[in-house]
C-alpha positions in Angstrom: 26.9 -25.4 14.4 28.3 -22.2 13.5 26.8 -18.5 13.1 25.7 -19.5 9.4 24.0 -22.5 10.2 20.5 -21.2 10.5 20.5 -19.1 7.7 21.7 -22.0 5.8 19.0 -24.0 6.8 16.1 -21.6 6.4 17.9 -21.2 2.4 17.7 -25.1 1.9 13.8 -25.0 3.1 12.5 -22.6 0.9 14.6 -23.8 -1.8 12.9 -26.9 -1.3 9.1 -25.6 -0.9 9.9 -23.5 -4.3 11.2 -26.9 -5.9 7.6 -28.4 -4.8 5.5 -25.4 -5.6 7.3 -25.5 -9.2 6.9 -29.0 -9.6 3.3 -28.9 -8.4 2.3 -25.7 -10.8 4.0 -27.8 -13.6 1.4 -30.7 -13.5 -1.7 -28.9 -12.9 -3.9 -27.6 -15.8 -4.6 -23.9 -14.4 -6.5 -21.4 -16.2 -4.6 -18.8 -18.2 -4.0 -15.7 -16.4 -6.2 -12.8 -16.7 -4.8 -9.3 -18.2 -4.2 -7.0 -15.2 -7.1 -4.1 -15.5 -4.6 -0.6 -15.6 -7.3 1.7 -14.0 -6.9 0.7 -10.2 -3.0 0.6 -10.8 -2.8 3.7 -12.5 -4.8 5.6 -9.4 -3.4 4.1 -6.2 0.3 4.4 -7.9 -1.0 8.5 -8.8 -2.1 8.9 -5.0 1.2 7.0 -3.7 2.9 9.9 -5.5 0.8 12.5 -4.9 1.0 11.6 -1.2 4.8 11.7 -1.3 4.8 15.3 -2.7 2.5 17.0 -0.5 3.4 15.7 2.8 5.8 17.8 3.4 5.1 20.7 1.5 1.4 20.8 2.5 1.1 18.6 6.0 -0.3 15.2 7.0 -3.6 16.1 7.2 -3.8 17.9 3.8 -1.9 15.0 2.1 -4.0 12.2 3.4 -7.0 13.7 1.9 -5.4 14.7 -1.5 -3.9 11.0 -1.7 -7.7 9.7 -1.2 -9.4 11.7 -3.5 -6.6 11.1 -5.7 -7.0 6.9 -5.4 -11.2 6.9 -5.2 -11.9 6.6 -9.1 -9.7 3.8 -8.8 -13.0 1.7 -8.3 -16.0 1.6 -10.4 -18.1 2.5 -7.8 -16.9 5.5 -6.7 -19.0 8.4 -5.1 -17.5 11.7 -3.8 -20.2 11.5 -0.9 -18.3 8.9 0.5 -14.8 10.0 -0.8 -15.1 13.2 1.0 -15.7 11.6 4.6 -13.6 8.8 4.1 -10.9 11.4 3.5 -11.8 13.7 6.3 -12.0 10.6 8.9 -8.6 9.4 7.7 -7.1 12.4 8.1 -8.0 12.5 11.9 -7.2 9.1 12.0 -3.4 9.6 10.7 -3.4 13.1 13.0 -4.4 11.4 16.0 -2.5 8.7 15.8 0.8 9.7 14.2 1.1 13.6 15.6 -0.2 13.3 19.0 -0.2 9.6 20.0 3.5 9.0 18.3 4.8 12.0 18.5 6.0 12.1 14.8 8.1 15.9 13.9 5.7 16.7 11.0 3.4 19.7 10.5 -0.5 18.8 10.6 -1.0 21.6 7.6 0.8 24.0 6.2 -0.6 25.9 3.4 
């Protein structure tokens, strides 16, 4: 057995559970797939963004709240009630536990 053995191996396993899967998926009558519904994906892929340009400019804790207002009306039943604390409880959350547990080198706001 050399150094390549292993991952050799673990190659010819999943080849083989894909063969099955494929072979499997090919005699089974499923139903047709569903079109994907845009308005969840369009949100959470707006407050990925939106997270990813203000963290730095703006602070974690300023971030984390924009990024969950931004992805709330993502779901149909969306209220700002509860988008407001969830936001503001997050954002403690993430400053607790990645500024003073972990020590991370990023400002908590900056405005």
């Amino acid at each position: 057995m050399g150094p390549g053995y292993f991952p050799v191996l673990i190659a010819l396993v999943l080849a083989m559970v894909g063969l099955i899967i494929l072979f499997k998926s090919l005699r089974s009558h499923a139903a047709a797939i569903e079109r994907p519904v845009l308005r969840p994906l369009v949100f959470v892929l707006a407050a990925i963004v939106v997270f990813a340009l203000s963290i730095e400019r703006f602070g974690l804790v300023p971030a984390t709240i924009a990024a969950i207002v931004v992805a709330s009306p993502a779901s149909r039943e969306f209220r700002w009630s509860e988008t407001i604390a969830l936001a503001v409880g997050m954002a403690a959350f993430a400053a607790l536990v990645f500024i003073y547990a972990l020590s991370q080198n990023m400002p908590l706001a900056r405005f």
